[in-house]
C-alpha positions as CSV (number, residue, x, y, z in Angstrom):
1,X,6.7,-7.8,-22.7
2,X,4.3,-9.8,-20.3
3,X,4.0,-12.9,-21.0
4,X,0.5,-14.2,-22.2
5,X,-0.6,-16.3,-19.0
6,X,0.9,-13.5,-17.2
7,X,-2.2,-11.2,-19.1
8,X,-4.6,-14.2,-18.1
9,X,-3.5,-15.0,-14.6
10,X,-3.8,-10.7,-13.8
11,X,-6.9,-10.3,-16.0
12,X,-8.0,-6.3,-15.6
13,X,-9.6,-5.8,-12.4
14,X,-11.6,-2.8,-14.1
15,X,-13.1,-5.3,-16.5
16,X,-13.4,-7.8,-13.6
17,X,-15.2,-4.8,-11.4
18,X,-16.9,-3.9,-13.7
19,X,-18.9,-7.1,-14.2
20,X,-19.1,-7.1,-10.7
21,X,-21.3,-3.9,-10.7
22,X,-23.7,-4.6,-13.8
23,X,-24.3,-8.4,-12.4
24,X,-24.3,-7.8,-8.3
25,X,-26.1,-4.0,-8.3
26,X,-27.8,-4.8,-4.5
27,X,-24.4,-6.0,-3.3
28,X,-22.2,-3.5,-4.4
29,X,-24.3,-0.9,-3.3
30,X,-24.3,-2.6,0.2
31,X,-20.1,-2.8,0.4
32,X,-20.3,0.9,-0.9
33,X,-22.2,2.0,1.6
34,X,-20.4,0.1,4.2
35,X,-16.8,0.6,3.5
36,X,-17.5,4.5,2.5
37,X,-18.5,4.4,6.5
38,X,-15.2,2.6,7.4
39,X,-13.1,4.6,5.3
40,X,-14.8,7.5,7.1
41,X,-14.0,6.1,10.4
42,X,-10.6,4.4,9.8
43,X,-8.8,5.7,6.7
44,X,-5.9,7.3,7.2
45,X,-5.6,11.1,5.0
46,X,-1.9,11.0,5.8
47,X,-0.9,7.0,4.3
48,X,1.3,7.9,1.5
49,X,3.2,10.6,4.2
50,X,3.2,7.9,6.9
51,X,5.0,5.3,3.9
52,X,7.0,7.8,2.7
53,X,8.7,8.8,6.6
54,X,9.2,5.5,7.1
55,X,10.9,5.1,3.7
56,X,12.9,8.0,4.5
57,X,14.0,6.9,8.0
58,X,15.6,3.8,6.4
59,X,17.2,5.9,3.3
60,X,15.2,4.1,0.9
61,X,13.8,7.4,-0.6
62,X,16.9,8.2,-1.5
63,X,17.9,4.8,-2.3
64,X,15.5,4.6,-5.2
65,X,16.7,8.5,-6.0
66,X,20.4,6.8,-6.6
67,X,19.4,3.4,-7.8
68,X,21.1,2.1,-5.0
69,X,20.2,-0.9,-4.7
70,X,21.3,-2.5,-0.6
71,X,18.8,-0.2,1.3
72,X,16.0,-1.3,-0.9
73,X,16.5,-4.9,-0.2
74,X,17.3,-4.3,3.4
75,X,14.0,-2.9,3.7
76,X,12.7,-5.4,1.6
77,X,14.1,-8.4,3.7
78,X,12.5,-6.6,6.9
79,X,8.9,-6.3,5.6
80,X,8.8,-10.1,4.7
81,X,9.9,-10.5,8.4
82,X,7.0,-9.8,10.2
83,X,4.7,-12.4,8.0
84,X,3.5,-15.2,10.2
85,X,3.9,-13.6,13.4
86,X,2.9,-10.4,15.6
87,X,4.8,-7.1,14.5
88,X,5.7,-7.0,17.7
89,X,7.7,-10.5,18.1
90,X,9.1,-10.2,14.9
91,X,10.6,-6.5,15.7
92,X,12.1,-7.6,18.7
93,X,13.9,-10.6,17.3
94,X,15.5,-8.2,14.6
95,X,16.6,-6.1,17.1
96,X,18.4,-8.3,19.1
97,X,19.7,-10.7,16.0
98,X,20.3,-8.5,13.6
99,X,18.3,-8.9,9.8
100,X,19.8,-10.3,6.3
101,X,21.3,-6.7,4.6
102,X,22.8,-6.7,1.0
103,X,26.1,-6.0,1.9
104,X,26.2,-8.9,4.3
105,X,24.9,-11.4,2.1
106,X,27.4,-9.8,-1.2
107,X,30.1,-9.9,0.9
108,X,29.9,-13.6,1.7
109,X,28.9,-15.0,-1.9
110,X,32.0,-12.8,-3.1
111,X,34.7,-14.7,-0.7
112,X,33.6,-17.9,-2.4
113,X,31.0,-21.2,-1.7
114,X,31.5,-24.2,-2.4
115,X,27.1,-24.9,-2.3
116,X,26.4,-25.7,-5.7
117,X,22.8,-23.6,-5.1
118,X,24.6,-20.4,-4.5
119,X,25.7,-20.8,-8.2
120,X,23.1,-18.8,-9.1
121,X,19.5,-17.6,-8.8
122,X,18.1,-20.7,-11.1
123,X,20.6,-22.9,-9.3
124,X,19.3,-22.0,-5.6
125,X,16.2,-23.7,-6.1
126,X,15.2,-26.2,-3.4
127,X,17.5,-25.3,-1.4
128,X,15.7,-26.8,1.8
129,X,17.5,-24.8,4.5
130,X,15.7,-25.8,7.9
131,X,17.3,-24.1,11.2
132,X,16.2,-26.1,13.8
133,X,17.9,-29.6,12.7
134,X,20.9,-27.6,10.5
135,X,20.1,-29.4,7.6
136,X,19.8,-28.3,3.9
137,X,19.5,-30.2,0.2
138,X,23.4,-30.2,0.4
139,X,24.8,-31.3,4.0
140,X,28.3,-31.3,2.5
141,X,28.4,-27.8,2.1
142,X,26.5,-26.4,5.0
143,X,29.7,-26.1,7.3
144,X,31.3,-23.4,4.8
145,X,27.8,-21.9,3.6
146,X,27.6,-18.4,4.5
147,X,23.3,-18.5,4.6
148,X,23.1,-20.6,7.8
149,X,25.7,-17.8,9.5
150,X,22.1,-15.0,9.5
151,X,20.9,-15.7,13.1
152,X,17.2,-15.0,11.5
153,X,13.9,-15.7,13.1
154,X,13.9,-19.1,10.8
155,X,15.4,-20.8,7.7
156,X,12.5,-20.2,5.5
157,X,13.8,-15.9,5.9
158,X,17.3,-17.3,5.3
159,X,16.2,-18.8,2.2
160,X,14.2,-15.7,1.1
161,X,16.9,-13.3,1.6
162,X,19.2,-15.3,-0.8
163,X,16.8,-16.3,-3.6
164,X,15.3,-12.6,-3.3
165,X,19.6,-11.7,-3.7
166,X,19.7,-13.7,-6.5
167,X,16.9,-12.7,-7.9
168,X,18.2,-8.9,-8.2
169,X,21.8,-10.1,-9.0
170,X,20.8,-12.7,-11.8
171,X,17.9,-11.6,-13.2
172,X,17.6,-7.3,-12.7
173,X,21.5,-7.2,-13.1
174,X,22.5,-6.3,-9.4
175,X,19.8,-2.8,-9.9
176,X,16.6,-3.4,-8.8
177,X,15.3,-0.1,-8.9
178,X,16.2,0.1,-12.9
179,X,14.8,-3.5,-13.0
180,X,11.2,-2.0,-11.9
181,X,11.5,0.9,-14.2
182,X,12.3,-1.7,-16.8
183,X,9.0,-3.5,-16.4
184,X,6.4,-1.1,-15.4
185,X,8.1,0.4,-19.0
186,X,7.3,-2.1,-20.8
187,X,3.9,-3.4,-19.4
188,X,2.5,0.5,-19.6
189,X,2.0,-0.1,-23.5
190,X,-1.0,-0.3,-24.7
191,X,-2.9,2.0,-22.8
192,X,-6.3,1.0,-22.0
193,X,-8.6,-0.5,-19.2
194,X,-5.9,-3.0,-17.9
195,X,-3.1,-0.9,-18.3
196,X,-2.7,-0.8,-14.7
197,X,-3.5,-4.6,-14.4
198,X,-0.6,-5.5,-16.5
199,X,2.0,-3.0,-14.5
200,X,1.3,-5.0,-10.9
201,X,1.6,-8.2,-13.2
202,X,4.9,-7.2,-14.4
203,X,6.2,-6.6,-11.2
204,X,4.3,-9.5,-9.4
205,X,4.6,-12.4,-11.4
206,X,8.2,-12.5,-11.9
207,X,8.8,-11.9,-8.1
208,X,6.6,-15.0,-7.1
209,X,8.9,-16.9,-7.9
210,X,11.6,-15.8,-5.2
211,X,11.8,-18.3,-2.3
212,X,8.9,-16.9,0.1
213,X,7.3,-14.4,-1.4
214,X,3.3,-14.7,-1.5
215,X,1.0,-12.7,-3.5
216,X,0.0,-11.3,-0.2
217,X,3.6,-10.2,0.9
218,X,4.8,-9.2,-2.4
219,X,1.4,-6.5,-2.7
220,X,2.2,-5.2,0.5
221,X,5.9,-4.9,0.2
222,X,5.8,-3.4,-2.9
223,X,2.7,-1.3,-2.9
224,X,4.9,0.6,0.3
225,X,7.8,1.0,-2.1
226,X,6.2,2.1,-5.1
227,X,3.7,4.7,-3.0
228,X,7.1,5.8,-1.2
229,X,8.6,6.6,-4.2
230,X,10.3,10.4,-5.0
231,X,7.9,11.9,-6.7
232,X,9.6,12.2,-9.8
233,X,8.4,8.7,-10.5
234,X,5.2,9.1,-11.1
235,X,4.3,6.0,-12.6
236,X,5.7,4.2,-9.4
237,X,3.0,6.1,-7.1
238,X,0.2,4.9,-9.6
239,X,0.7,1.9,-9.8
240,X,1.4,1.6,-6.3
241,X,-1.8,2.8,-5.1
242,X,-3.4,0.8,-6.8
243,X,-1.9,-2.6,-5.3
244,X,-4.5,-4.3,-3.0
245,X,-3.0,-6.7,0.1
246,X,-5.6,-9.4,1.5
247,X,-4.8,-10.8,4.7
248,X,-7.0,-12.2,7.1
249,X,-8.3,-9.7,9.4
250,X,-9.7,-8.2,5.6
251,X,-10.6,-11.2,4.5
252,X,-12.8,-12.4,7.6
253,X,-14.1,-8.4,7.1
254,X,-15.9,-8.9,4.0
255,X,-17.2,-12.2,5.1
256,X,-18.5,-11.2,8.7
257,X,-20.1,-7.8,6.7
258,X,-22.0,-9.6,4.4
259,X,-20.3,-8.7,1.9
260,X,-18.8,-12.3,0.2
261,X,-22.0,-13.8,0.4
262,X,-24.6,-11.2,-0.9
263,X,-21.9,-11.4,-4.3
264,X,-22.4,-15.2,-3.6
265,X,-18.2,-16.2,-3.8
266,X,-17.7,-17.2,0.1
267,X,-14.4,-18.9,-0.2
268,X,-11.4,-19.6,2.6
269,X,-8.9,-17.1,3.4
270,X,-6.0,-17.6,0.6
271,X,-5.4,-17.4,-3.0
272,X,-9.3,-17.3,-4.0
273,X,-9.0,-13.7,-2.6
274,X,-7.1,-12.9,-5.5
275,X,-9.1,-14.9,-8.5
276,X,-11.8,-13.7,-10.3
277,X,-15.1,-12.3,-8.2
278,X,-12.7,-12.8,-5.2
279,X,-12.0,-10.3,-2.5
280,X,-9.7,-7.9,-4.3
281,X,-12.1,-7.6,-7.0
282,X,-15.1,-6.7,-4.7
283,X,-12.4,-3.7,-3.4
284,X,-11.7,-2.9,-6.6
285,X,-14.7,-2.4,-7.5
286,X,-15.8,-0.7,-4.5
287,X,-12.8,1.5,-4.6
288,X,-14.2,2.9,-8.0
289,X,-17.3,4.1,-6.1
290,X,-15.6,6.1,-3.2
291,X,-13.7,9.2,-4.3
292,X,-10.7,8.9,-2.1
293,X,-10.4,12.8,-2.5
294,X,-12.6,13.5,0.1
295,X,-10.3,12.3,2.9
296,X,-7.6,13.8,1.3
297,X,-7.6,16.3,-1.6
298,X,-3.9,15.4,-2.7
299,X,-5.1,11.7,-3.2
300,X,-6.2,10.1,-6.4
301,X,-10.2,9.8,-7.0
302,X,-9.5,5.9,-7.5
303,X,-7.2,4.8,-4.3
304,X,-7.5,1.0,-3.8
305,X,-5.0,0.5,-1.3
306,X,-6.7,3.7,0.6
307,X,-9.9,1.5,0.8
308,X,-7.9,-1.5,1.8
309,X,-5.7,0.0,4.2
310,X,-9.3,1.4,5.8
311,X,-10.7,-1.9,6.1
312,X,-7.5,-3.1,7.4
313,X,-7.2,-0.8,10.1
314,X,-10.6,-0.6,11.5
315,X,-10.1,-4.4,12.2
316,X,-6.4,-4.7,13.6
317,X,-5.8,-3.7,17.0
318,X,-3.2,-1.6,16.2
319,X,-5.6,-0.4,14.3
320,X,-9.7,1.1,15.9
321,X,-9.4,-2.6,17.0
322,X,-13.0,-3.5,15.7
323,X,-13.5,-5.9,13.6
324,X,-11.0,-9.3,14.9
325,X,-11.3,-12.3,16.6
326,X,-10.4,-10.8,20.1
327,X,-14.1,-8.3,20.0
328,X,-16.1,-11.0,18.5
329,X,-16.9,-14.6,19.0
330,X,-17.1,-15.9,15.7
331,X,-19.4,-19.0,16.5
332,X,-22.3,-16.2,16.4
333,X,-23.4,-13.7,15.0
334,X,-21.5,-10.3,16.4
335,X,-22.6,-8.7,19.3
336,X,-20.6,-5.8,19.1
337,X,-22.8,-2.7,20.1
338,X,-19.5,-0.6,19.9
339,X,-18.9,-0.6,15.8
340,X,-20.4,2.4,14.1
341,X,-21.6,0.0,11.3
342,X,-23.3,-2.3,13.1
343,X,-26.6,-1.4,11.7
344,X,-25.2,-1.9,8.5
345,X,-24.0,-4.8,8.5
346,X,-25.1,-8.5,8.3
347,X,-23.2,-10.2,10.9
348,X,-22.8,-13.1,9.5
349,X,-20.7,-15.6,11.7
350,X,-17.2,-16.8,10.3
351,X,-17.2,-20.5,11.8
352,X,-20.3,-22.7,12.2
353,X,-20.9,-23.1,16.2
354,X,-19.9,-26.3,17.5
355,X,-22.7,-29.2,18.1
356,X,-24.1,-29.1,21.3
């Protein structure tokens, strides 16, 4: 069962919201109104098809069907690849290097190390791999280490990819799929306001851990694997929808709107977006508000990750390429006659302008 500070750490984001909207009515009805315009604008009625083709292109689909467990991971290990870096960069450099896959990584573990951190997951902590100077917490092993031998983009995805191997090997038993079954199984119970709270916890807080992986990275991963899910797996697609990601171009969103500072918790970009008041329960909240249905009828009337990926993608410039740092000088207020919710919005400026 989830462990106590897991209950505290994940504390309902229903409850959370609804605070939010008895304490803060003025400013939730200002978010509402502006994101419901966004959504309108930049919400996608075909995410969960678009998720579930690209699951399907890489066999993961069916990989989850099977419980097999190697595409899963290789998708996996290629998601975490593009943090820190354009999508564009970071999909050339796989193509042409190649990515850390299951098999690969199985294969060389099986044949034997010598590394006393390839023992096992527990063991693999601080392992310290850095590719540039070939160096690691034990440089008497690193000649016959299989971990350096990925040509990846740099040692901090090396290390993922084996403490994320571990992880499933060690801890779910080699099956991550039944590992995930396991624990949204036993966080489901009992039902309840933060039923759904405790599900992403379950999944979340014991995958923190792994070398790597960030709240942020972890929700978006998983929240793609979970809504990609066959549809047999019900709870999967659930709690997957319900999985909110906060990265920057959100972030910066919600504070250029207005939105952070009419519900008074302006913070930096990072993990305040995920504690209490923060960014993901002012979506939250919002999300409750906006009856996803209306931009796609199949779609539950409570879609989180609909409203996020909306924000998201009326920002990025892969995206309507709105809302970013290339369309707006951020020492001012925005002078962008071009957004649709200009009027709407409080343009406030992310950075103080520089004296003189």
């Amino acid at each position: 069962m989830v462990a106590t500070t897991t209950l505290r750490h994940f504390q309902s984001s229903q409850q959370r919201s609804t605070k939010i909207r008895k304490e803060e009515g003025s400013a939730i009805n200002h978010a509402v109104r502006l994101i419901h315009a966004v959504c309108g604008l930049a919400g996608s009625p075909t995410l969960i098809d678009e998720v579930r083709a690209e699951l399907r292109a890489d066999k993961v689909r069916a990989a989850i069907r099977n419980r097999d467990t190697g595409p899963v991971f290789d998708w996996l290990m290629a998601a975490v690849s593009y943090q820190g870096i354009s999508d564009e960069v970071a999909y050339s450099y796989m193509q042409k290097h190649g990515r850390a896959r299951w098999q690969q990584i199985k294969h060389g573990l099986d044949r034997g190390v010598s590394c006393p951190k390839l023992k096992s997951y527990w063991h693999f902590h601080e392992c310290r791999y850095d590719k540039i100077s070939r160096t690691c917490a034990e440089p008497d092993h690193i000649r016959r280490c299989p971990l350096p031998k990925h040509d990846l983009r740099n040692g901090r995805l090396n290390q993922t990819a084996y403490s994320l191997f571990l992880f499933i090997r060690d801890v779910a038993d080699g099956d991550l799929v039944g590992w995930i079954d396991r624990q949204l199984h036993e966080a489901t119970d009992p039902p309840g306001a933060d039923r759904l709270a405790r599900m992403r916890a379950s999944l979340i807080e014991p995958l923190r851990e792994v070398y790597g992986l960030s709240d942020k990275v972890l929700t978006m991963a998983l929240s793609c694997i979970l809504l990609g899910a066959p549809n047999d797996r019900r709870t999967w697609i659930e709690v997957g929808g319900s999985m909110i990601a906060i990265d920057t171009l959100v972030h910066n969103f919600l504070h250029r709107t207005g939105i952070l500072q009419r519900f008074k918790v302006k913070h930096q970009y990072g993990a305040s977006c995920y504690s209490s008041g923060g960014c993901v329960d002012i979506i939250q909240a919002v999300a409750e508000q906006i009856d996803a249905r209306q931009f796609n009828p199949s779609y539950p009337q409570v879609f989180p990750r609909f409203v996020q990926h909306a924000i998201w993608r009326y920002c990025s410039q892969s995206g309507l390429d709105v809302c970013n740092g290339n369309r707006i000088d951020d020492s001012r207020r925005c002078e962008n006659k071009d957004c649709r919710v200009r009027l709407m919005c409080d343009r406030v400026p992310l950075r103080k302008a520089a004296a003189g």
